[in-house]
Each structure stands twice: as C-alpha cells, then as structure tokens.
N, C-alpha and C positions, 0 to 999 in steps of 0.2 A: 643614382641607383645605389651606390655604397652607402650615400646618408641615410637612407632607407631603411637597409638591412642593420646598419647602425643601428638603429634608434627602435627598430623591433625586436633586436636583440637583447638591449640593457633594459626593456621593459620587466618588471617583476613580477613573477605569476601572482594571478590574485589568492590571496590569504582566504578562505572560508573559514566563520567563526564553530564555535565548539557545535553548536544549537546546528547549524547548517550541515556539519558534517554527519552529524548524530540523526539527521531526517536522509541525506541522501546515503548514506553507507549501511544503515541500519533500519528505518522504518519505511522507507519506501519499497527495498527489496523484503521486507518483511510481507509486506501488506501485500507486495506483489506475488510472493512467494503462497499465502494463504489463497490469494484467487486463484491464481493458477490450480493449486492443489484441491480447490472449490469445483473449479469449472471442469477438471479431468473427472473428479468423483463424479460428479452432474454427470457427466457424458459418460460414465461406463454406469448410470442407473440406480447408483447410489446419492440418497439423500441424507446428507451428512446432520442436520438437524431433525429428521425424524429420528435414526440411527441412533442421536446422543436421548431423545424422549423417550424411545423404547428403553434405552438402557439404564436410566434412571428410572422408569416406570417396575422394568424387571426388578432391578438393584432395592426398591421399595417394597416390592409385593415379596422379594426374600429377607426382607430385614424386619416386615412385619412377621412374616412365619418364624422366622428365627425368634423372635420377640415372645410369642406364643409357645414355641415350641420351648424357653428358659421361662415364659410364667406355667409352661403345666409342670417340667420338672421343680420349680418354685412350690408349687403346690403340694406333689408328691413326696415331698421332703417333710419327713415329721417335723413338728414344730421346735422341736428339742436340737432338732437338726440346723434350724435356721442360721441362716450365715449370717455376719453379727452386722451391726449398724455401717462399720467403716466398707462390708464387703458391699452392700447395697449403696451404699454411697458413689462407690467406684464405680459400680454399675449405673448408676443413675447419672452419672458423669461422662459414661462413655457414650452412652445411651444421647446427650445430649451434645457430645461432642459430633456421633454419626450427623445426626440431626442437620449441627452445622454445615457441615460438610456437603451434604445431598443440598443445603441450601445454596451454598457456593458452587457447587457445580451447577445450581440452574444460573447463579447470577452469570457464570461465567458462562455459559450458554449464550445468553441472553447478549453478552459483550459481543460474543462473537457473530451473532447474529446483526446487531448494530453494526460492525467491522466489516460484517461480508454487503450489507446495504451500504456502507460508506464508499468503498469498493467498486462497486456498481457504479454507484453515481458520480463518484472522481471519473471511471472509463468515461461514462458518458460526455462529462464534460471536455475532456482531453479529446474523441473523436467529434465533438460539436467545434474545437478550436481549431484541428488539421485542418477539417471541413471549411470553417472560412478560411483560414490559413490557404488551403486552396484555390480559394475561391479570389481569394485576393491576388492571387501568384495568376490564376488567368486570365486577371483584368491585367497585369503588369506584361505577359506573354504580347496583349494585343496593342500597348504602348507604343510609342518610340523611345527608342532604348534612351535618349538623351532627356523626355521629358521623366521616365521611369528614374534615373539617376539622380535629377534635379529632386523628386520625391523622396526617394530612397534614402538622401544626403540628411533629409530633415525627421525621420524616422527614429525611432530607438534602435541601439545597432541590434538588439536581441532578435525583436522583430525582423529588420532588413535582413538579418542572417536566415531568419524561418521564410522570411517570401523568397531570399535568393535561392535556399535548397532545393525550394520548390518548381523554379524557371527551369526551364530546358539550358542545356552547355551553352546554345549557341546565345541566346540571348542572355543568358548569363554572364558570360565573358564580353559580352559587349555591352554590358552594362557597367561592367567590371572597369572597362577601358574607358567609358565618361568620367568617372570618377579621378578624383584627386588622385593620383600613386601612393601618398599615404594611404589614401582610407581605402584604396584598394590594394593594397598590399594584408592592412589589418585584417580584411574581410577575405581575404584568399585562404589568411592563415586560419584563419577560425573554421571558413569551410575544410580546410583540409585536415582538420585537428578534428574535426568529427566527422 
C-alpha cells in the first residue's frame, strides 16, 4: 500500500499547452457566459437580436435625418458662404466612416448570432453524450461487477472515469475493488479530484 501512495505521489501534474489553456480558462467560460446571458434575456422576454435590429434600424433612420437635416442647412447657406473643399471632404469622410461602422455592427451582429447558434448546438451535443454516457453507466449498474472491471480495465481512463461517476457508490466501489490497486487507486484519485 506504501508503494502505492509512493508512486501517485511523484506522478507530475499534467502540463496543458498555451492553445488548451486559452479554450478552457478563457473561451469556453466565455461562450458560456454569453449563453447563459442569452438564455436569462430569453426568459425575462427580451430578444436580444431583434433589440440590436431595432437599434441599428433607429440609429439609421437618425443619421439619415441628420444627413438631411446638414443638406438643408448646406443649402440655406449662400453660396459665398460655402465651406471650402477640405471642410466637405472631412464631411464626406465621416460620413463614410459612419457608414463603416453601421456596417460592422451588422457584421458583428451577425458573428454573434453564429455564436449563439454554435452554442446551442455544442449544448445539444454535450446533453446527447451524458445521455449515452448514461445510458452506458445502466448497462454497467446491471453487470457483474467483475465482468464490468474486466471491461472497464480495457476502456480509455477518461471514459471509465465518466461511466464510473455515473454507477451508484455501491457498485462503484465494487468495481473499484476488482481492479488492480494501481489502477484503482488512480481512478479513486480522479474521482475525488472532481
């Protein structure tokens, strides 16, 4: 039992590269954090994509009136008055910069829209995996713990860690005890670390 502890002791944590740390510490609660904030709008009756179409729709029908409203004073301005080539320039610059801008906020709409459907369909596929995940853990409940072991031994440990969370205590732990002492020692530790 000392060798045991030994040897799961001077185990080294595993190292996660830059790329791995940068999807689990940063886009995954990211993505998570936008659905969540999706789905509470949803459910208090707010639709966060009609909400952003109205207000680009608003934000356009006042920037055409603004537009109109600086070509009548354009007009009412004697022509003696006229502001000179570089002031229209600036204007026709800004004018085109707006432009931009109203264009990016659709694209950017548009991202987030793909985001909130990508979203969706990762859940989807996570609740289709517990689901066999499940489903697998029931056929293993009605086993014998010693042929479920002999299975389990030959298994990827990620997997055997998901059917084993899944088992009931008691057939867990007696599945636990078919096993090598190594590899259930391993698999003790992992269960208890999550």
């Amino acid at each position: 039992m000392a060798k045991v502890k030994k040897k799961v002791q001077t185990e080294e944590p595993k190292k996660y590269s830059f790329l791995q740390k940068l999807f689990y510490l940063y886009i995954i609660p990211f993505l998570f954090s936008i659905t969540v904030a999706l789905l509470l709008l949803t459910y208090w009756g707010i639709n966060v994509f009609e909400e952003i179409k109205q207000f680009t729709e608003q934000r356009s029908i006042q920037m055409e009136e603004e537009k109109q409203e600086d070509e009548e004073e354009m007009n009412s301005i004697d022509t003696s008055e006229q502001l000179d080539t570089n002031t229209n320039n600036t204007i026709i610059q800004l004018e085109n910069e707006v432009i931009e801008k109203q264009n990016e906020i659709l694209r950017l709409t548009a991202e987030l829209k793909i985001a909130s459907e990508t979203i969706d369909e990762l859940k989807e596929q996570q609740d289709e995996i517990n689901l066999s995940i499940k489903e697998v853990a029931t056929m293993y409940e009605r086993m014998s713990t010693k042929k479920a072991a002999q299975i389990l031994k030959e298994l990827d440990e990620d997997m055997t860690l998901q059917i084993l969370k899944k088992l009931s205590v008691n057939k867990r732990s007696a599945i636990l005890g078919q096993l090598d002492p190594e590899v259930a020692a391993k698999y003790t530790e992992r269960l208890a670390s999550n």
